[in-house]
Residue frames relative to the residue before (quaternion, step in Angstrom):
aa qw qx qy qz dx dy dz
X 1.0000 0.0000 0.0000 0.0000 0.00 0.00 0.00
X 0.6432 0.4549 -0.4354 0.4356 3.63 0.88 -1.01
X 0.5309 0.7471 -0.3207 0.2391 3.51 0.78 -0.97
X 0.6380 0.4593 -0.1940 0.5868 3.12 1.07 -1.94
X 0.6839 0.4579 -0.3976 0.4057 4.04 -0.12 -1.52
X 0.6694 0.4688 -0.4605 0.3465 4.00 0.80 -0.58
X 0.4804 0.6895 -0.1818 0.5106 3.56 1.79 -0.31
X 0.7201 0.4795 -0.2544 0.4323 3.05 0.98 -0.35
X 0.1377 -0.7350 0.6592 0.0790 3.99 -0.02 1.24
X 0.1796 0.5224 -0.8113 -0.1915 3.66 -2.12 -0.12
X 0.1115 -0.7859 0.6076 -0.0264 3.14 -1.00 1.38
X 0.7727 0.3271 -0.0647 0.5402 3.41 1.28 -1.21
X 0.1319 0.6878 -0.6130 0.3658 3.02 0.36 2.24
X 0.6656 -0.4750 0.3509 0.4563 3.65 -1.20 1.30
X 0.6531 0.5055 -0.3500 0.4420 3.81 0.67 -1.09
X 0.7292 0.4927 -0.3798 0.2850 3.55 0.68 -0.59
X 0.5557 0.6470 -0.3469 0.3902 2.84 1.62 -1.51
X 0.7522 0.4842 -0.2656 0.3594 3.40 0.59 -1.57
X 0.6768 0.3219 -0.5233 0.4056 3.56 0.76 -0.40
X 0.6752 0.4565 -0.4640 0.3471 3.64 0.72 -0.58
X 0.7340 -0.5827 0.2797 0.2083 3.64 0.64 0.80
X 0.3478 0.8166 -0.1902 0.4195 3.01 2.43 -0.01
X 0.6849 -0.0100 0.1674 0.7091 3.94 1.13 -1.23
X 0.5173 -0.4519 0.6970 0.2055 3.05 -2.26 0.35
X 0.1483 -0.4930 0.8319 0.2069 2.99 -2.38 -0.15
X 0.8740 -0.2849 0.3774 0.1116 2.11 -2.16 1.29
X 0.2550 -0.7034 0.5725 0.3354 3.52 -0.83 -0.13
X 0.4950 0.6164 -0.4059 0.4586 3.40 1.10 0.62
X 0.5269 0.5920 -0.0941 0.6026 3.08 1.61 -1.45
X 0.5480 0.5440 -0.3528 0.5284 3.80 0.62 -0.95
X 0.9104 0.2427 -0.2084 0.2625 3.25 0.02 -1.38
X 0.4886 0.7170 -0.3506 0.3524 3.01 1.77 -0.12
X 0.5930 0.5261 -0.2890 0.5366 3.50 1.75 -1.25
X 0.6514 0.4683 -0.5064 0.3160 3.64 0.71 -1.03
X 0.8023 0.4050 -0.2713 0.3444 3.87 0.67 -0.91
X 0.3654 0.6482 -0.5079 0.4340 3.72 1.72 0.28
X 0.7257 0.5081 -0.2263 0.4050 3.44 0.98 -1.63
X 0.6091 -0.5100 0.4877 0.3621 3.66 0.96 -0.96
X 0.6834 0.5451 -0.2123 0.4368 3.43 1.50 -0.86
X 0.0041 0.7422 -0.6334 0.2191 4.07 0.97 1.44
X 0.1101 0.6578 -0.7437 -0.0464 3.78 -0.75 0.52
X 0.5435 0.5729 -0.5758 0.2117 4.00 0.05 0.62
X 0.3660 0.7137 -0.5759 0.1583 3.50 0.75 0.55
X 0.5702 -0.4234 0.2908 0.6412 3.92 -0.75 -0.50
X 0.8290 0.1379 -0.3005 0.4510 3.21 -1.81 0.91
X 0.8432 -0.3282 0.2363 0.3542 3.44 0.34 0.59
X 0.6274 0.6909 -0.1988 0.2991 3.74 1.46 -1.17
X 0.6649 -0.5486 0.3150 0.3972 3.26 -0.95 -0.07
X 0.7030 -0.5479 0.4332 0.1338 2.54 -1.70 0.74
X 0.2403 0.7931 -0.5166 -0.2153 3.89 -0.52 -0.46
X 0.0832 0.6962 -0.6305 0.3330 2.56 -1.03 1.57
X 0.7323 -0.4159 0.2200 0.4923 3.70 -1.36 -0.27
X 0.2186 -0.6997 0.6794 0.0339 3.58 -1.76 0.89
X 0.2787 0.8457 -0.4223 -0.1695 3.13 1.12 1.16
X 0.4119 0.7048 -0.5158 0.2600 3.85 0.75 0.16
X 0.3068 0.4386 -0.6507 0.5387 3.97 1.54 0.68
X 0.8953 0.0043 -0.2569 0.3639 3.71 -0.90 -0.09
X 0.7261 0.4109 -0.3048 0.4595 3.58 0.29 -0.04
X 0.1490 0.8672 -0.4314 0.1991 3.82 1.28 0.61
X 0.4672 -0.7706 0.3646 0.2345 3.74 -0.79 0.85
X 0.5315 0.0079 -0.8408 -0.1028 1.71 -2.34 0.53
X 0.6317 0.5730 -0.3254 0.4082 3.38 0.33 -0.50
X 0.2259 -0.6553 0.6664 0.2747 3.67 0.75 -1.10
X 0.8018 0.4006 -0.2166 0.3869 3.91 0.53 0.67
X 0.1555 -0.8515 0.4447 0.2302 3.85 -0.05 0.78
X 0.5137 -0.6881 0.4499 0.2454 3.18 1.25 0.45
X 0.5788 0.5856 -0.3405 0.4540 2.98 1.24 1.24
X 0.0881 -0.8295 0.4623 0.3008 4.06 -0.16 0.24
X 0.2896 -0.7296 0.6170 0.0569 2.99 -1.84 0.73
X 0.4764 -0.6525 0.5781 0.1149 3.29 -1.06 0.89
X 0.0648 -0.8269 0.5383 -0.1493 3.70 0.26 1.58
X 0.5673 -0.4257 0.4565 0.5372 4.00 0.85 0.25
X 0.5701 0.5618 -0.5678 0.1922 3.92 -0.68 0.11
X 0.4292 -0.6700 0.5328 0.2882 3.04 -0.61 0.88
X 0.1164 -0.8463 0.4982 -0.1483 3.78 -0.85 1.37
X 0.3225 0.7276 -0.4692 0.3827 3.22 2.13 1.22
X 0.6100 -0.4628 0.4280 0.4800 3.15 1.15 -1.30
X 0.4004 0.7086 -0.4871 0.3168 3.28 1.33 0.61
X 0.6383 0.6211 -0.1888 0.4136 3.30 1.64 -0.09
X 0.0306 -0.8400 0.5262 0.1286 3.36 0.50 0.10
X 0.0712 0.7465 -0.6609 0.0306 4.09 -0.46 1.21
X 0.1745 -0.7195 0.6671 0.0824 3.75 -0.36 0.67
X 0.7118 -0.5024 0.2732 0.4077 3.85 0.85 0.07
């Protein structure tokens, strides 16, 4: 299984196309990337936003620092995730 998943490329996501200069986003999509990145400009006069920067932990190419974080879940077993 590891073998095959190392086989596995996604290159030709909207996000790629657009960085590789290939397609646009939406302007929905726009604003979605401006506030992934940190880069909201609808505060008053034009400024930022504060709010979420998530590309501090979820940073490209991957969107991941390959790091874990302790987000509040409870991680006794009140969860039950069978996979």
């Amino acid at each position: 299984m590891e073998a095959f998943l190392f086989t596995v490329v996604f290159d030709d996501s909207k996000f790629d196309r657009v960085q590789a200069g290939t397609a646009i986003f939406t302007d929905s999509e726009e604003r979605g990337r401006r506030i992934f990145f940190g880069q909201n400009q609808g505060g008053p006069g034009g400024g930022p936003v504060g709010g979420p920067s998530c590309v501090r932990c979820h940073g490209d190419p991957n969107f991941d620092n390959n790091q874990h974080f302790n987000i509040g879940l409870d991680d006794v077993g009140s969860i039950t995730d069978l996979g």
